[in-house]
N, C-alpha and C positions, 0 to 999 in steps of 0.2 A: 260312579261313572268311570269308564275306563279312562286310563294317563294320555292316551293319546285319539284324536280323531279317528285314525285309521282301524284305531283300537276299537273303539264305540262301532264302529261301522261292521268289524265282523261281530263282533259280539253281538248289536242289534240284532243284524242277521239272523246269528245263531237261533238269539232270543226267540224270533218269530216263527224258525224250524221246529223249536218247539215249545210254540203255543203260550208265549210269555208275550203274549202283542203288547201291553203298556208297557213294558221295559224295553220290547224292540224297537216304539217307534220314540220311544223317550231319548235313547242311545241314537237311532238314524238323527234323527232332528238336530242333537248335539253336533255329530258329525256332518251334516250338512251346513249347519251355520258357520262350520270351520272351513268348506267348500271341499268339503270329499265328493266328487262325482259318483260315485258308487250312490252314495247315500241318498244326494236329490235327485238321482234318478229312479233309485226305490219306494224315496214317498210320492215320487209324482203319479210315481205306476198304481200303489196302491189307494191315494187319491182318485187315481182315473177310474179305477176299476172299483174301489170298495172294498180292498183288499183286508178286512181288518181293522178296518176306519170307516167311518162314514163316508159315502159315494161323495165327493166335491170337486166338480171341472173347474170350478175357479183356482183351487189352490192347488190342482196336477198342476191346472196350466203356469202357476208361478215358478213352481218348481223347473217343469220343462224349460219355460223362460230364462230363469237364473241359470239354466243347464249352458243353453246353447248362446246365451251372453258372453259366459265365462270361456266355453272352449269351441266357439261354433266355428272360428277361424282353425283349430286344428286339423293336421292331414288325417285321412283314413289308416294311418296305418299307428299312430299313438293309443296309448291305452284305453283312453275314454273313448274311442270311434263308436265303440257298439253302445255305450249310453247315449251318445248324441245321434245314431243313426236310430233309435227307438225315441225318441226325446223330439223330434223335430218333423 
């Protein structure tokens, strides 16, 4: 596992560019539990849509949930805007 969340989160990434999904969503998930936005807005996505996972709207929608819990008071112009404008 990468030394740091943000680390896990590109890396997962990486991971799923190419085609290593158990290690990328092993690494998102780390990174999300650590509250990287990046992260639970990517397994929400891929949740919703079936990206690589099993199809599940229960568990997008946790994600999205915990998304817009954590930063929903944020202005549009902070980093997370575009995860919480898809997120919500």
């Amino acid at each position: 596992m990468p030394p740091t969340p943000l680390e896990a989160f590109r890396s997962g990434t990486q991971a799923l560019r190419q085609g290593r999904t158990e290690q990328g969503v092993m690494e998102l998930e780390y990174a999300a539990e650590q509250g990287v936005p990046g992260a639970i807005w990517k397994l929400g996505r891929m949740y919703a849509d079936g990206d690589g996972v099993k199809k599940n709207a229960a568990r997008a929608y946790e994600y999205f949930r915990r998304l817009t819990a954590m930063h929903g008071d944020d202005s549009a112009g902070t980093p997370n805007a575009r995860f919480l404008a898809n997120a919500s």
